[in-house]
C-alpha positions in Angstrom: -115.2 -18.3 -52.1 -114.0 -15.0 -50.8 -115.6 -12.8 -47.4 -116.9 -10.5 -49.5 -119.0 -12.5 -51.8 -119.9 -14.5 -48.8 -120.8 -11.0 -47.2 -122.7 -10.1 -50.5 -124.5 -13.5 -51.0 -125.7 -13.5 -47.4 -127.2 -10.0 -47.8 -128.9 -11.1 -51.1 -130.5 -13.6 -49.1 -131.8 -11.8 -46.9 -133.0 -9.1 -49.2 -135.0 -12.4 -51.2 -136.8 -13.4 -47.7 -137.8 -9.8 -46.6 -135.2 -8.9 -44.4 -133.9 -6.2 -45.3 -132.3 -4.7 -42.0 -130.5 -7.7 -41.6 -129.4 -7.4 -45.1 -127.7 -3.9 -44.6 -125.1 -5.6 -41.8 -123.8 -7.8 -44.3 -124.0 -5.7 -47.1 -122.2 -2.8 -45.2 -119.2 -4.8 -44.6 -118.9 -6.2 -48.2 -119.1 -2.5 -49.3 -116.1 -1.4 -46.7 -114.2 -4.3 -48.6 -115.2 -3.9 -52.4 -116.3 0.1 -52.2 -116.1 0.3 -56.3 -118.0 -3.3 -56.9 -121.5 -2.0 -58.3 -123.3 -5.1 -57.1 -123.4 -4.7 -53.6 -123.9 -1.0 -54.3 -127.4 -1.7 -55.6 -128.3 -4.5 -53.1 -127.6 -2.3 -50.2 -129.3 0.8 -51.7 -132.4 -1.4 -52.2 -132.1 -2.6 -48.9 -132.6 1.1 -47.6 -134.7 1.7 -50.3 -136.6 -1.3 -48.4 -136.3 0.5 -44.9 -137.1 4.1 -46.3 -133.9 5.0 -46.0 -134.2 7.2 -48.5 -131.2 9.5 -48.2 -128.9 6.8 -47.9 -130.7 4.8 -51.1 -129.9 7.7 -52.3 -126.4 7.6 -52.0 -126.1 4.3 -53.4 -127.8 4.8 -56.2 -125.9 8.1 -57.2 -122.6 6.0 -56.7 -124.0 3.6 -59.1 -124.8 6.5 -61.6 -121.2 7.5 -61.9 -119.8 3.9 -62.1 -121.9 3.3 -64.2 -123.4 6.3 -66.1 -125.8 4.3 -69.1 -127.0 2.3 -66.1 -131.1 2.6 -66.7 -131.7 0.6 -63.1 -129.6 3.1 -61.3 -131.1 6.3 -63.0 -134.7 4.6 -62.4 -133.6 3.8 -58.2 -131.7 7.1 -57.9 -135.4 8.8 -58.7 -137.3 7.5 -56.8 -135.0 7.7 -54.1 -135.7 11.4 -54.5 -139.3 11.2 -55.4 -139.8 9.6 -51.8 -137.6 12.7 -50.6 -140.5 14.8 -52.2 -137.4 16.2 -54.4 -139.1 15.3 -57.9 -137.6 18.1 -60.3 -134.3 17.0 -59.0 -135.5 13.3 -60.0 -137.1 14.1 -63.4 -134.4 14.1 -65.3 -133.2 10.6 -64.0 -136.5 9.3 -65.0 -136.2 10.4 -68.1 -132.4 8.9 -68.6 -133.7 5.4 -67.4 -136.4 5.6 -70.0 -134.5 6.5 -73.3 -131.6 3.8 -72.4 -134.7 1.0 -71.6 -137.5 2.4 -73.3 -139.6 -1.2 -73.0 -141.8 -1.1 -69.4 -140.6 -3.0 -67.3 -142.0 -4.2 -64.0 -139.5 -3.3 -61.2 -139.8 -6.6 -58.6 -136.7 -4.9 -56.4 -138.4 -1.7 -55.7 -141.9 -0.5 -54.3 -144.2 1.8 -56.3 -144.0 5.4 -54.3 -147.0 5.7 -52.4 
């Protein structure tokens, strides 16, 4: 098993017990390693989303975007990354992208209704 899934499982552990802090150390050094592997990408971008780090959730999540562009998970994160930056015409048309490519509801386990 290679350091960098190590890096990545570790950090998905943490992320399943709460930890989220603790999952952004692990998952920052498997990103420095594998900067293009969309995985990690959204595991550390929850993890901030986790924290309220919303700029930097927000980063991830546009990085996933253009990996990745028919990617209705990283349209629906990328919004409310900016909905949570109060930046909601900027995230409208995100919404509505992650929508028309998974048009079912879906409950969204990973990420925290806006508040």
């Amino acid at each position: 098993m290679s350091d960098t899934y190590e890096l990545f499982q570790r950090g998905r552990a943490h992320l399943r017990n709460g930890m989220a802090a603790q999952a952004t150390v692990a998952l920052e050094k498997a990103k420095r390693r594998e900067p293009r592997s969309r995985s990690i990408r959204e595991a550390l971008g929850i993890a901030y989303f986790r924290l309220r780090r919303w700029q930097e959730a927000e980063a991830e999540f546009r990085v996933l975007v253009e990996l990745s562009p028919a990617d209705d998970y990283a349209h629906y994160a990328l919004a409310r990354s900016l909905v949570n930056q109060g930046r909601r015409r900027e995230a409208t048309p995100h919404l509505k992208l992650a929508r028309s490519l998974r048009p079912r509801s879906r409950s969204d386990p990973d990420l925290p209704e806006t508040q």
